[in-house]
MARGUSE-491972 format. One record per residue: x, y, z of N, C-alpha, C, O in turn. Coordinates in nm, 3 decimals. Layout:
<rs>
R nc1 nc2 nc3 cac1 cac2 cac3 cc1 cc2 cc3 oc1 oc2 oc3
R X Y Z X Y Z X Y Z X Y Z $
...
</rs>
This chain:
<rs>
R nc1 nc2 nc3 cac1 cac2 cac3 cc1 cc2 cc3 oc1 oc2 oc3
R 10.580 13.081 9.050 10.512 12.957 9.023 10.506 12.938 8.873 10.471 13.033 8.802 $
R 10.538 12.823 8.820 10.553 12.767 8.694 10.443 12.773 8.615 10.412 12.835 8.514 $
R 10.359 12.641 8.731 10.216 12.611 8.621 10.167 12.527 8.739 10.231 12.486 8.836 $
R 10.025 12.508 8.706 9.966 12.407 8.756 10.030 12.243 8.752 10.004 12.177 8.652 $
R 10.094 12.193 8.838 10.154 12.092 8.842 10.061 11.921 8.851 10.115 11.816 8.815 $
R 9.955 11.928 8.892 9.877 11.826 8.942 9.752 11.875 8.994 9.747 11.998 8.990 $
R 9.630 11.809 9.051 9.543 11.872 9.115 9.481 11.670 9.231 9.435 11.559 9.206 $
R 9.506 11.715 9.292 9.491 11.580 9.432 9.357 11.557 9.416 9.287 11.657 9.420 $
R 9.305 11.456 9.400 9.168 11.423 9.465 9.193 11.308 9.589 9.269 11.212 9.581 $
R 9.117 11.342 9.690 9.107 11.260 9.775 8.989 11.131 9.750 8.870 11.151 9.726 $
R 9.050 11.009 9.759 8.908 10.882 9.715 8.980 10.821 9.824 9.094 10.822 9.869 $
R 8.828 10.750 9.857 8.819 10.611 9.977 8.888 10.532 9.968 8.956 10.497 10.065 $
R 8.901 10.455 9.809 8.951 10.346 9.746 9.033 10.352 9.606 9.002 10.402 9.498 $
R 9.105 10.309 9.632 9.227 10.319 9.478 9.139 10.249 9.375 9.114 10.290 9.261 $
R 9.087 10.112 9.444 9.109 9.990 9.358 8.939 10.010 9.316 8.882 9.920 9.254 $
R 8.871 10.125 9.354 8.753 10.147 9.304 8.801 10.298 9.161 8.776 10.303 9.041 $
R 8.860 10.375 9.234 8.908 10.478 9.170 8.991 10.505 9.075 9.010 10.625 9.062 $
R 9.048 10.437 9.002 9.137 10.425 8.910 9.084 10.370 8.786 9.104 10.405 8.669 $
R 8.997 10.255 8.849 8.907 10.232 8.708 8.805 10.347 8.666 8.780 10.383 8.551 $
R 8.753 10.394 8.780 8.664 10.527 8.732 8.735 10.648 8.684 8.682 10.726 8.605 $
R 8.814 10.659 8.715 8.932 10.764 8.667 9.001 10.764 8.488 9.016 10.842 8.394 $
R 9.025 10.621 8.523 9.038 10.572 8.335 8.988 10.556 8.223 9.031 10.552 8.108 $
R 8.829 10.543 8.300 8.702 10.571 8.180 8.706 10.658 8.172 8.757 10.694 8.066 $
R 8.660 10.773 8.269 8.611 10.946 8.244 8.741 10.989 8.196 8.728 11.097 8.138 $
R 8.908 10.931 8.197 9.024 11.060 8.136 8.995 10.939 8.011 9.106 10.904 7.971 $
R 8.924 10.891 7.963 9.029 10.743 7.846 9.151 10.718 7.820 9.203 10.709 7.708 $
R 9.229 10.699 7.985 9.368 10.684 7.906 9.418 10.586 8.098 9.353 10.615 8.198 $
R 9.503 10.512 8.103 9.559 10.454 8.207 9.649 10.490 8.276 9.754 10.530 8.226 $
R 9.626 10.485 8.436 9.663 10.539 8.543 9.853 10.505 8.484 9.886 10.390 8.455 $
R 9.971 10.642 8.476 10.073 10.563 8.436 10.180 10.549 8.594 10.301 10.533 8.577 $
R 10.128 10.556 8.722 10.175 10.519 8.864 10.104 10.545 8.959 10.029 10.636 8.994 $
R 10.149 10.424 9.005 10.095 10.429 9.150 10.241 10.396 9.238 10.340 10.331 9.206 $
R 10.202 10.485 9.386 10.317 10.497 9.501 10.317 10.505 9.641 10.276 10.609 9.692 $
R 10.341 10.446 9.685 10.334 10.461 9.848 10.428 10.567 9.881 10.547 10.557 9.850 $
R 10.361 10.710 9.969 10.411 10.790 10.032 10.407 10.752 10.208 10.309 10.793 10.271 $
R 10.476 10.703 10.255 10.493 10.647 10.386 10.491 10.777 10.487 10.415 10.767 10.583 $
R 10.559 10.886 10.475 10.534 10.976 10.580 10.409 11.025 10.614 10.351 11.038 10.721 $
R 10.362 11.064 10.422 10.222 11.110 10.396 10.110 11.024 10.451 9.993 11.055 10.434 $
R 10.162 10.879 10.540 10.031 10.785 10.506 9.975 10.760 10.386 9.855 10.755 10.413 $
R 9.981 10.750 10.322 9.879 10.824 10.141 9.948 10.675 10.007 10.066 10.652 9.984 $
R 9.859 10.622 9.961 9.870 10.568 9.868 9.801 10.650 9.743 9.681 10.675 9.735 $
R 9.908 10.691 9.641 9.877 10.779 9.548 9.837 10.685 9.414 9.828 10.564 9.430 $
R 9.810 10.747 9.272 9.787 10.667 9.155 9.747 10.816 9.098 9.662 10.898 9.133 $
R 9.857 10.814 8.983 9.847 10.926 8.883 9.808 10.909 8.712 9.831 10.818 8.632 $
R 9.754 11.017 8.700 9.706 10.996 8.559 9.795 11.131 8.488 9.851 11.222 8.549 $
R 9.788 11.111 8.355 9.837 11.247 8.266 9.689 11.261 8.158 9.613 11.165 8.150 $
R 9.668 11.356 8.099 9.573 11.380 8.001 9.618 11.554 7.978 9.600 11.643 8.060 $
R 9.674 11.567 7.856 9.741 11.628 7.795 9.815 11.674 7.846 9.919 11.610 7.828 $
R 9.835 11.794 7.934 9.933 11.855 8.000 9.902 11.892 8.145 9.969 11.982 8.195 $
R 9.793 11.824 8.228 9.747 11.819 8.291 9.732 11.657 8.368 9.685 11.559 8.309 $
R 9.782 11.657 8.510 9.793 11.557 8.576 9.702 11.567 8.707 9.697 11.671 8.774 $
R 9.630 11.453 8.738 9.575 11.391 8.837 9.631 11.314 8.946 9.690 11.211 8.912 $
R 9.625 11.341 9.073 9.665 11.255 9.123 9.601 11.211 9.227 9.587 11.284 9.325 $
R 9.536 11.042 9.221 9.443 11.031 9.354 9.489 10.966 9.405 9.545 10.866 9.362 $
R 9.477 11.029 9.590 9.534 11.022 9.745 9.419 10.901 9.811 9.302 10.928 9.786 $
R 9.443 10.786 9.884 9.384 10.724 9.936 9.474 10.673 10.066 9.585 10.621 10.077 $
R 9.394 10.704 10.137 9.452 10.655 10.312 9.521 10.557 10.325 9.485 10.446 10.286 $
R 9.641 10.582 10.387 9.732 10.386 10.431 9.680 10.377 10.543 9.680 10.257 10.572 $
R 9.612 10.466 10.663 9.580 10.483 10.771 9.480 10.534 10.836 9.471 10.656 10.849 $
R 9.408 10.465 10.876 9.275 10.540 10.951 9.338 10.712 11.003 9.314 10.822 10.953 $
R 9.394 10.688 11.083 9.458 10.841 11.127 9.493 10.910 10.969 9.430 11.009 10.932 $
R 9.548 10.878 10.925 9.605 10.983 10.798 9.536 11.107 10.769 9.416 11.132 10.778 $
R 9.636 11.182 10.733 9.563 11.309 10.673 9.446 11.290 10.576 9.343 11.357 10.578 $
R 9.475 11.183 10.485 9.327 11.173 10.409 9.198 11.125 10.449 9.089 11.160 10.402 $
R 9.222 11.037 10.544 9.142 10.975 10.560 9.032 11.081 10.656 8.911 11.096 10.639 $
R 9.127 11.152 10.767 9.052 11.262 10.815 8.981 11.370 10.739 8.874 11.416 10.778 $
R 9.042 11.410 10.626 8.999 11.489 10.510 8.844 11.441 10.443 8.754 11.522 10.418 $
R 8.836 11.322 10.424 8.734 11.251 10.368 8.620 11.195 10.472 8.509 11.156 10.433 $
R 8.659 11.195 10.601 8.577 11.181 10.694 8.471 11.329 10.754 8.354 11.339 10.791 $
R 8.593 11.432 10.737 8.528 11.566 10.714 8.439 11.604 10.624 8.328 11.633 10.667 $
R 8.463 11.613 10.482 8.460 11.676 10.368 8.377 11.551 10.288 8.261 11.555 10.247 $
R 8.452 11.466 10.282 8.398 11.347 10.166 8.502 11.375 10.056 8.576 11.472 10.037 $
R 8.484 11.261 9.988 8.568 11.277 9.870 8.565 11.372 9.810 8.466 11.442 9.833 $
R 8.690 11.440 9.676 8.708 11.527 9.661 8.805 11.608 9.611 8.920 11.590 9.650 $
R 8.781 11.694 9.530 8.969 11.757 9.519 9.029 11.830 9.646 8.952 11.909 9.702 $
R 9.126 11.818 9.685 9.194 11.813 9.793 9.327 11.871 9.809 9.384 11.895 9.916 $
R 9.378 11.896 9.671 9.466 12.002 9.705 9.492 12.055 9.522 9.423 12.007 9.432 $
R 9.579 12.138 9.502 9.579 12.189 9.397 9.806 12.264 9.393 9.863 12.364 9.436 $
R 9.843 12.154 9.326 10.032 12.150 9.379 10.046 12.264 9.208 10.001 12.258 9.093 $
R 10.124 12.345 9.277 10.219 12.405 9.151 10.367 12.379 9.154 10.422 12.361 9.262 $
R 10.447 12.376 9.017 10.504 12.312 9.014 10.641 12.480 9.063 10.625 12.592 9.015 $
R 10.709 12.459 9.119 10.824 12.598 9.105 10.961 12.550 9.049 10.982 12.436 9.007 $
R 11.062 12.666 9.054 11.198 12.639 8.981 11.242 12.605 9.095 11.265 12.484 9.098 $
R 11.276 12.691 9.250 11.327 12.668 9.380 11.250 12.710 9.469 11.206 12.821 9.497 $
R 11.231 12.560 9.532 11.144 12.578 9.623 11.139 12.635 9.725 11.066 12.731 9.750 $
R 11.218 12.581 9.797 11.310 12.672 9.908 11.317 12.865 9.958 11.305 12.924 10.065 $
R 11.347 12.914 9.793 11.351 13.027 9.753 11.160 13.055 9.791 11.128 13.118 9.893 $
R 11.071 13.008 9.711 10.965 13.053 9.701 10.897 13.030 9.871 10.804 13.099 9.911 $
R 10.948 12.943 9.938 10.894 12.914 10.044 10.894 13.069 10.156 10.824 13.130 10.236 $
R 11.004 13.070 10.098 11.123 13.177 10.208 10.993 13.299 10.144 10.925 13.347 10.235 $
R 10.956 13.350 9.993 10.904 13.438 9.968 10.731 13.438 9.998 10.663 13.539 10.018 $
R 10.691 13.321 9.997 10.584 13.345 10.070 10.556 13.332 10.189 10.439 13.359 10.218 $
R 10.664 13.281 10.323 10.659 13.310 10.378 10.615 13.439 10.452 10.524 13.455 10.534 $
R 10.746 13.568 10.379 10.760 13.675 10.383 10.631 13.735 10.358 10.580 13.811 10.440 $
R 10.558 13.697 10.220 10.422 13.710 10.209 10.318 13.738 10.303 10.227 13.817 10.279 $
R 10.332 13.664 10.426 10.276 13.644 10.488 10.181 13.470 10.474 10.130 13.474 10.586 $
R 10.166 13.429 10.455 10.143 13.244 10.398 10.168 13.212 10.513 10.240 13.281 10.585 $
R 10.106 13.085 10.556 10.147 12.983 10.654 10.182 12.838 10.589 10.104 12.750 10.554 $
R 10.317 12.841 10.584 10.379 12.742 10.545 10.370 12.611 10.642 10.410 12.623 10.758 $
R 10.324 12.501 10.601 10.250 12.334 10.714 10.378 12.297 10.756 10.405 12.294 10.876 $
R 10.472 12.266 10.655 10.604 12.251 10.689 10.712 12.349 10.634 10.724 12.406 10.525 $
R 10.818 12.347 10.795 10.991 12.410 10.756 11.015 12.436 10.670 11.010 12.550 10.622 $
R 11.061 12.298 10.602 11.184 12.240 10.518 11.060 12.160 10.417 10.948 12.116 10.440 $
R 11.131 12.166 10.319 11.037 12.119 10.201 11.063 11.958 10.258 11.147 11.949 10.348 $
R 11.020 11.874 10.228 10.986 11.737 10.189 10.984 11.648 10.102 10.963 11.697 9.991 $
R 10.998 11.515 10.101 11.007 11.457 9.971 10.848 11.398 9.957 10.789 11.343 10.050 $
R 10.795 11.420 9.829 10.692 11.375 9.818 10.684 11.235 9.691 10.775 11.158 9.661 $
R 10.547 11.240 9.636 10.495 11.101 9.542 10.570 11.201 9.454 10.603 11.319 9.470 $
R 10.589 11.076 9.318 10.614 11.167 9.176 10.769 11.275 9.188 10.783 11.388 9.142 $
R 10.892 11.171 9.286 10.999 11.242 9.269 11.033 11.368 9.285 11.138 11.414 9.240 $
R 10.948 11.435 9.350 10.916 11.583 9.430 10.928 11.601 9.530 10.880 11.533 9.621 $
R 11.021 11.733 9.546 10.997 11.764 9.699 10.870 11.846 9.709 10.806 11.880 9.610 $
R 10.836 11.878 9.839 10.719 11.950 9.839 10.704 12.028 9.981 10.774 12.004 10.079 $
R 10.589 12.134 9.975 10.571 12.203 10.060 10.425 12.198 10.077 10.351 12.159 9.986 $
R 10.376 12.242 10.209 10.203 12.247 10.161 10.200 12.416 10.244 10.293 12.438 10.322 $
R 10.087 12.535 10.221 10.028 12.584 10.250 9.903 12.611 10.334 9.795 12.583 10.283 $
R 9.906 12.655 10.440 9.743 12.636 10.463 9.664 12.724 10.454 9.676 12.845 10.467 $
R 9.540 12.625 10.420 9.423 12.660 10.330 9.338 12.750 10.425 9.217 12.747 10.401 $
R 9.380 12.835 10.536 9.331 12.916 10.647 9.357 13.065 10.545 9.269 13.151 10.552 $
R 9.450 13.084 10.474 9.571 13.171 10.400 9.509 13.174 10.259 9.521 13.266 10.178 $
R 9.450 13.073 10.243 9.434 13.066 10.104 9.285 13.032 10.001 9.272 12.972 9.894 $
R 9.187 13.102 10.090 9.072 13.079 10.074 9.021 12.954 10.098 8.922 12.919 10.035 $
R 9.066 12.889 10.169 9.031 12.747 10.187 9.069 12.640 10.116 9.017 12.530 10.139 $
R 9.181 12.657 10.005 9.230 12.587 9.877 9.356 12.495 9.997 9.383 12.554 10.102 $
R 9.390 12.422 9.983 9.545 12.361 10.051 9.620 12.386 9.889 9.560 12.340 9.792 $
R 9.759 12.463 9.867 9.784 12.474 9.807 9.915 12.380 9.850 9.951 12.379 9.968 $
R 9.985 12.299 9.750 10.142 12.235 9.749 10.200 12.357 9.617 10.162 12.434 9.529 $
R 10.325 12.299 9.691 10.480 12.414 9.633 10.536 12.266 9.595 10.519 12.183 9.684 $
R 10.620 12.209 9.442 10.663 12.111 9.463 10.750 12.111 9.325 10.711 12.175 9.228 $
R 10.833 12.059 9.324 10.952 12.081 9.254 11.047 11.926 9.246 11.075 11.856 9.343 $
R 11.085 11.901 9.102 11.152 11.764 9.065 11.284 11.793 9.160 11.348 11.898 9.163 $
R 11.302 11.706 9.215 11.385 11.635 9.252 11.529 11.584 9.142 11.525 11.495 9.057 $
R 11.658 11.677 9.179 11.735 11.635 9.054 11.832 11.518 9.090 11.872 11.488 9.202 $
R 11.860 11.464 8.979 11.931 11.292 8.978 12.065 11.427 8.954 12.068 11.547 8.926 $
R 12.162 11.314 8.987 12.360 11.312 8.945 12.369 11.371 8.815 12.428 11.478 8.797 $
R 12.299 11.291 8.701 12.310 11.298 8.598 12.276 11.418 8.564 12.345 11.462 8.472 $
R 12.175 11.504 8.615 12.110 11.625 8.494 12.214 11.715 8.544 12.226 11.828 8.498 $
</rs>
């Protein structure tokens, strides 16, 4: 694992959360994205080398929305960023880890991704998630 890649908060509302998000970092949300598999409308922030990213429900059913119906709002997951994902999946597997999904996934923010469960991991949901490379690089 690289580094701390992001840290998820789960909110009710984007269009409440983003303005509260922009006062307390002083600096503006630089995307927002619809993850369609995820259900999940995302909106990310940067503040120095450290990124935010808040998850809000497309769907009553959604994973967040169940998350926040449980729990309440919240940080909600905590993604590191790796070199190969695939590779690391396979090794914590081996670990012993319970990997949520197979095959990595494409996630928000041009990433594939993996999630962990938080049964494994002190209760943390940890993501595995890794850029996505273009033709060009």
């Amino acid at each position: 694992m690289l580094k701390v890649e992001h840290i998820g908060i789960a909110v009710r509302e984007l269009s409440q959360s983003v303005p509260l998000f922009e006062k307390l970092l002083n600096t503006a949300c630089y995307k927002t994205e619809q993850v369609e598999s995820e259900q999940v409308s995302t909106a990310f922030f940067k503040t120095g080398d450290t990124k935010i990213e808040l998850l809000e429900s497309s769907s009553a059913e959604g994973v967040i929305a169940r998350f926040i119906e449980k729990k309440g709002e919240g940080i909600h997951h905590i993604a590191f960023e790796v070199a190969d994902i695939e590779a690391e999946m396979k090794r914590l597997a081996a670990e012993g880890f319970v990997l949520l999904n197979e095959k990595p996934k494409r996630g928000a923010d041009n990433k594939l991704v993996c999630f962990l469960h938080p049964k494994g991991t002190n209760g943390v949901l940890i993501e595995l998630c890794m850029e996505i490379k273009t033709k060009e690089e």
